[in-house]
Structure formats: C-alpha cells, structure tokens
PDBQT receptor file of N, H, CA, C and O in Angstrom, charges set to zero:
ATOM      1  N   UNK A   1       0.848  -1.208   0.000  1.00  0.00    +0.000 N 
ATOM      2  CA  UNK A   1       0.000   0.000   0.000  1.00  0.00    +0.000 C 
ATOM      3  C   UNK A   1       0.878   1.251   0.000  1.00  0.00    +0.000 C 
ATOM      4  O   UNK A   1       0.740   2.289  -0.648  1.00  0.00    +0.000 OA
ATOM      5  N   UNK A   2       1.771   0.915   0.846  1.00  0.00    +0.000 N 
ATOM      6  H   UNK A   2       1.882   0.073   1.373  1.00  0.00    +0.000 HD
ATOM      7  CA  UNK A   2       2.447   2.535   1.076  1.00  0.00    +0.000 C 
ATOM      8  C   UNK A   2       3.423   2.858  -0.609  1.00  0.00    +0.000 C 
ATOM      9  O   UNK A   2       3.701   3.878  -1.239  1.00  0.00    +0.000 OA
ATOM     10  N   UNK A   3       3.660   1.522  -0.789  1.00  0.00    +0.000 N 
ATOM     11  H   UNK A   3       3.434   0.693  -0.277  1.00  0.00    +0.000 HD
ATOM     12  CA  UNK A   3       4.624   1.440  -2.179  1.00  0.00    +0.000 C 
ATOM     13  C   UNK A   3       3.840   2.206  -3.233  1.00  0.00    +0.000 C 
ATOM     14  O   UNK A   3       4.356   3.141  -3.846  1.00  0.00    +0.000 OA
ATOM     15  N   UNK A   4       2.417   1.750  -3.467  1.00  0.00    +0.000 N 
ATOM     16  H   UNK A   4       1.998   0.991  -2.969  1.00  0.00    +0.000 HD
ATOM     17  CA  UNK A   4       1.974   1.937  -4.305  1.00  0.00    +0.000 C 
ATOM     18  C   UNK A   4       1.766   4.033  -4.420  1.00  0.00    +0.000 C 
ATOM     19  O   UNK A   4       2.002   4.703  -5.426  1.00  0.00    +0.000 OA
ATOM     20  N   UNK A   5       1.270   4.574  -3.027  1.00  0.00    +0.000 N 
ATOM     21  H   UNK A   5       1.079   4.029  -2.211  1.00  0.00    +0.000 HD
ATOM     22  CA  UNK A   5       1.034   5.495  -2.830  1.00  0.00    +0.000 C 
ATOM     23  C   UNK A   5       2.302   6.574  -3.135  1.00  0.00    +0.000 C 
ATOM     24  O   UNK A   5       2.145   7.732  -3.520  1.00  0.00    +0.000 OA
ATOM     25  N   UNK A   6       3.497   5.961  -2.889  1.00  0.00    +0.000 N 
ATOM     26  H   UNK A   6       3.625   5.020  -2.576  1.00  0.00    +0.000 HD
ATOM     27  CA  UNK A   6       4.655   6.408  -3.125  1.00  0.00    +0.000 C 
ATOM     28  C   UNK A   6       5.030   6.810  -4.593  1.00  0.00    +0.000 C 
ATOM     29  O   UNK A   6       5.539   7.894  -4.875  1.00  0.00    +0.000 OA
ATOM     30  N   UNK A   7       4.625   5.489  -5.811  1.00  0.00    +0.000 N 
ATOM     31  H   UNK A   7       4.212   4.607  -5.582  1.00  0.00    +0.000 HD
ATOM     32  CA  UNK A   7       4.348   5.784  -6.981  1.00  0.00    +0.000 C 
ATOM     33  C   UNK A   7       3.899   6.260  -7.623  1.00  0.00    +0.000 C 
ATOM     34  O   UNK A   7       4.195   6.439  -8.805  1.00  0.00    +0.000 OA
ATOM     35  N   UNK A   8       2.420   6.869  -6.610  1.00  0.00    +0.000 N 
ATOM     36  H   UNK A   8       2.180   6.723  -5.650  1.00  0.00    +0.000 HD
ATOM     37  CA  UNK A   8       1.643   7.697  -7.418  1.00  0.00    +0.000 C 
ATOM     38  C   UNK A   8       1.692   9.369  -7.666  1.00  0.00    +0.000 C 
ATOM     39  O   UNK A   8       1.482  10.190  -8.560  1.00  0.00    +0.000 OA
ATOM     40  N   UNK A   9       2.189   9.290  -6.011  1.00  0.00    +0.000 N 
ATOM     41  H   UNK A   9       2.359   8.623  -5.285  1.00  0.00    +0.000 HD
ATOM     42  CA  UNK A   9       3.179  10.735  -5.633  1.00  0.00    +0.000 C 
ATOM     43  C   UNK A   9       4.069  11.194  -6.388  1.00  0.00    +0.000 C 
ATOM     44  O   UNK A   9       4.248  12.358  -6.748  1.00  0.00    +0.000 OA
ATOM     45  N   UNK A  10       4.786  10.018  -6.699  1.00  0.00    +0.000 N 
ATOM     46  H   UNK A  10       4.641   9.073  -6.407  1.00  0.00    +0.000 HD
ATOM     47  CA  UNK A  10       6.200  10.400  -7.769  1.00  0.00    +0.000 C 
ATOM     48  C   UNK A  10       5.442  11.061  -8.812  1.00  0.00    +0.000 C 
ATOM     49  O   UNK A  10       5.624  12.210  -9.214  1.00  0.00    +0.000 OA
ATOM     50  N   UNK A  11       4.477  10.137  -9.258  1.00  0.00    +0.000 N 
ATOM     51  H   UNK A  11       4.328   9.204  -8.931  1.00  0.00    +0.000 HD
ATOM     52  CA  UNK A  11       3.965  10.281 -10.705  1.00  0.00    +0.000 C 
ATOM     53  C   UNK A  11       3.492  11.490 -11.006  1.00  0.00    +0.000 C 
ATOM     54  O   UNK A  11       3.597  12.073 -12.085  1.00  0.00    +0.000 OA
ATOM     55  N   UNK A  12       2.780  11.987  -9.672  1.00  0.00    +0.000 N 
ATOM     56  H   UNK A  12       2.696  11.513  -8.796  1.00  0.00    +0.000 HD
ATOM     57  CA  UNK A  12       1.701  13.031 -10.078  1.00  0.00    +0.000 C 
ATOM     58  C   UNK A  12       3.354  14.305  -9.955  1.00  0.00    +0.000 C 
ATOM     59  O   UNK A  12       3.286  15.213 -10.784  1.00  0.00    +0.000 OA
ATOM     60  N   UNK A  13       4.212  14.327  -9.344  1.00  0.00    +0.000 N 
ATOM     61  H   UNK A  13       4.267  13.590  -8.671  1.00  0.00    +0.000 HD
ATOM     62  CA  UNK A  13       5.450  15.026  -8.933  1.00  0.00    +0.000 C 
ATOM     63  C   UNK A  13       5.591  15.839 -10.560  1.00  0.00    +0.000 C 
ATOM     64  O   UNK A  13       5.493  16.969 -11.039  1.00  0.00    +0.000 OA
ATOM     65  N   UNK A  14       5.907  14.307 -11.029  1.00  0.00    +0.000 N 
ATOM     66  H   UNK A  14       5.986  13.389 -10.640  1.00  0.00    +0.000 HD
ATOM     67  CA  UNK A  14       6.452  14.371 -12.129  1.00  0.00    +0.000 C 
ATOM     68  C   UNK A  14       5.809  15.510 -13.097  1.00  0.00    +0.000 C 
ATOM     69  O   UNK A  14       6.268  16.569 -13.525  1.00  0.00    +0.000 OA
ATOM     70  N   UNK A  15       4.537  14.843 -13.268  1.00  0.00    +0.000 N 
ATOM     71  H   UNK A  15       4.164  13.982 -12.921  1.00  0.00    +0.000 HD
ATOM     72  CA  UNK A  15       3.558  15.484 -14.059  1.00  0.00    +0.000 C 
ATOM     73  C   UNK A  15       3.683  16.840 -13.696  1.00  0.00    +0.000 C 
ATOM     74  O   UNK A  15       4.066  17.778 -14.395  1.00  0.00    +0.000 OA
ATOM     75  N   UNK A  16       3.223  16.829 -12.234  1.00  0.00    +0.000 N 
ATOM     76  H   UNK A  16       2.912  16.067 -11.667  1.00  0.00    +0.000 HD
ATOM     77  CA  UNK A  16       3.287  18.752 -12.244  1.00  0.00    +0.000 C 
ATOM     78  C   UNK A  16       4.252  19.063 -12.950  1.00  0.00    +0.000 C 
ATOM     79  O   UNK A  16       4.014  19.239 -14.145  1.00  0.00    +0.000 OA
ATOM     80  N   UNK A  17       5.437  19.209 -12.535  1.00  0.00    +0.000 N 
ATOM     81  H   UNK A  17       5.630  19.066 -11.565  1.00  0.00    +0.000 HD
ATOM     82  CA  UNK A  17       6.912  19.292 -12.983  1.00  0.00    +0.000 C 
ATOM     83  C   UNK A  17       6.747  19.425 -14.154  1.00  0.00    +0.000 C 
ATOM     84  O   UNK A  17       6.926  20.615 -14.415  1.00  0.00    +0.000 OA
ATOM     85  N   UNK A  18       6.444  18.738 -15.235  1.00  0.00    +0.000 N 
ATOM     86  H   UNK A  18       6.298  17.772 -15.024  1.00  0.00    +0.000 HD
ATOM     87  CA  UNK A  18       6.060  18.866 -16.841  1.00  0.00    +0.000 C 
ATOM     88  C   UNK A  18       5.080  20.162 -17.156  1.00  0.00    +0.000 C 
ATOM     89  O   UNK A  18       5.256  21.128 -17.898  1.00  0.00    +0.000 OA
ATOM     90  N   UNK A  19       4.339  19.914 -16.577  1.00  0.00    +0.000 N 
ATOM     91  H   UNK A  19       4.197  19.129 -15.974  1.00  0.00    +0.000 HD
ATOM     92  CA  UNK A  19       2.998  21.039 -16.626  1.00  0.00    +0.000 C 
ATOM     93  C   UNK A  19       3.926  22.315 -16.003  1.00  0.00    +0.000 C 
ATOM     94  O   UNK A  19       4.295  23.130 -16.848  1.00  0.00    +0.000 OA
ATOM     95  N   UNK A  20       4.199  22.479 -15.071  1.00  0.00    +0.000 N 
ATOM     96  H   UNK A  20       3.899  21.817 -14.384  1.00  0.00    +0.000 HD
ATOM     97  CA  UNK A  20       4.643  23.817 -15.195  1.00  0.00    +0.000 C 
ATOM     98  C   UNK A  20       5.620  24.399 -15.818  1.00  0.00    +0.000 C 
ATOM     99  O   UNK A  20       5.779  25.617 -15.888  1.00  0.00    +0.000 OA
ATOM    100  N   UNK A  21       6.592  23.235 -16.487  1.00  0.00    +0.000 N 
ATOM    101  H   UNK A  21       6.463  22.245 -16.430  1.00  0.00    +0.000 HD
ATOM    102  CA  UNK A  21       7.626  23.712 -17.843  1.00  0.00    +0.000 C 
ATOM    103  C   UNK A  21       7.003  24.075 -18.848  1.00  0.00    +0.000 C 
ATOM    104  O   UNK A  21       7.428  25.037 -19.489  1.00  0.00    +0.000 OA
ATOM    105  N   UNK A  22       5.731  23.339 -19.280  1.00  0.00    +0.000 N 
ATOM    106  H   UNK A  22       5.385  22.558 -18.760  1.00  0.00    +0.000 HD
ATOM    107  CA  UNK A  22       4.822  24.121 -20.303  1.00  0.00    +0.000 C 
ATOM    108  C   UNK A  22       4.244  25.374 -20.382  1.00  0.00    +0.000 C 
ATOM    109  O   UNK A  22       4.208  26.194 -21.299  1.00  0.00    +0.000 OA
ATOM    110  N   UNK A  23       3.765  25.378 -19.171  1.00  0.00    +0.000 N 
ATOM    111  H   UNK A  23       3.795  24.712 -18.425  1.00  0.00    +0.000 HD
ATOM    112  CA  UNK A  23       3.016  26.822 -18.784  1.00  0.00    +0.000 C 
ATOM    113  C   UNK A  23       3.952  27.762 -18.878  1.00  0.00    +0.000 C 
ATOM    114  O   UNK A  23       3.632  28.770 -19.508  1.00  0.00    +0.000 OA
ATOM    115  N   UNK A  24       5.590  27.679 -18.184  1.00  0.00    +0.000 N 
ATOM    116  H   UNK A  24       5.850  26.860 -17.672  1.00  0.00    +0.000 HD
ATOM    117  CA  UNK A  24       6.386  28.661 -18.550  1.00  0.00    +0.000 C 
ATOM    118  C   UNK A  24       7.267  28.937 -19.839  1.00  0.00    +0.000 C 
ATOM    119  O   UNK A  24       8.204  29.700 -20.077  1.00  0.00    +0.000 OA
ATOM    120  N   UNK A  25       6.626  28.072 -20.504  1.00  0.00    +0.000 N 
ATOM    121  H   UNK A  25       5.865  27.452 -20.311  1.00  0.00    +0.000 HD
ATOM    122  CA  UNK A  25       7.114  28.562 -21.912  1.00  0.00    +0.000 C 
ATOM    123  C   UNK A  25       5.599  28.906 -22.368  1.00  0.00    +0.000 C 
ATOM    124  O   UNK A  25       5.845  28.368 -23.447  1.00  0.00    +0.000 OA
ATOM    125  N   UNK A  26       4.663  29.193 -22.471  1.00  0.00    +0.000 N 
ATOM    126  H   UNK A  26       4.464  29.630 -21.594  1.00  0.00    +0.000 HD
ATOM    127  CA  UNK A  26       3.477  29.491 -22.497  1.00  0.00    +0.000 C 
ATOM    128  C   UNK A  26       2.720  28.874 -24.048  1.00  0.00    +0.000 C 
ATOM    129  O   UNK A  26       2.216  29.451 -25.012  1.00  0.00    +0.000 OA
ATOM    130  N   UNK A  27       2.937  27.486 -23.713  1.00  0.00    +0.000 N 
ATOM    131  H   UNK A  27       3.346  27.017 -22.930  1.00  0.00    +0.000 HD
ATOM    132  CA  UNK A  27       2.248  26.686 -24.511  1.00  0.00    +0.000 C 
ATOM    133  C   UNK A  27       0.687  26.152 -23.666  1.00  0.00    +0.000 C 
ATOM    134  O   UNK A  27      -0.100  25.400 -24.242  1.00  0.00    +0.000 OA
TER     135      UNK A  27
C-alpha cells in the first residue's frame, strides 16, 4: 500500500513538474 502510494506521488510530482515547464514557456 504505502509502495503503491509512493508511486503515485512520484507520478503526479512528475507530471506537475512537466505542466509547469509548459506553462512557462506558455504553450
């Protein structure tokens, strides 16, 4: 359980992380 929750954290991490490189190039 905790593993899984850990992965998803990363994941969503990640994603932000992407999303706000987009936004600051203003795509």
């Amino acid at each position: 359980l905790v593993f899984g929750l850990l992965t998803y954290l990363t994941n969503l991490y990640f994603k932000i992380k992407e999303d706000k490189r987009k936004a600051a190039r203003g795509e």
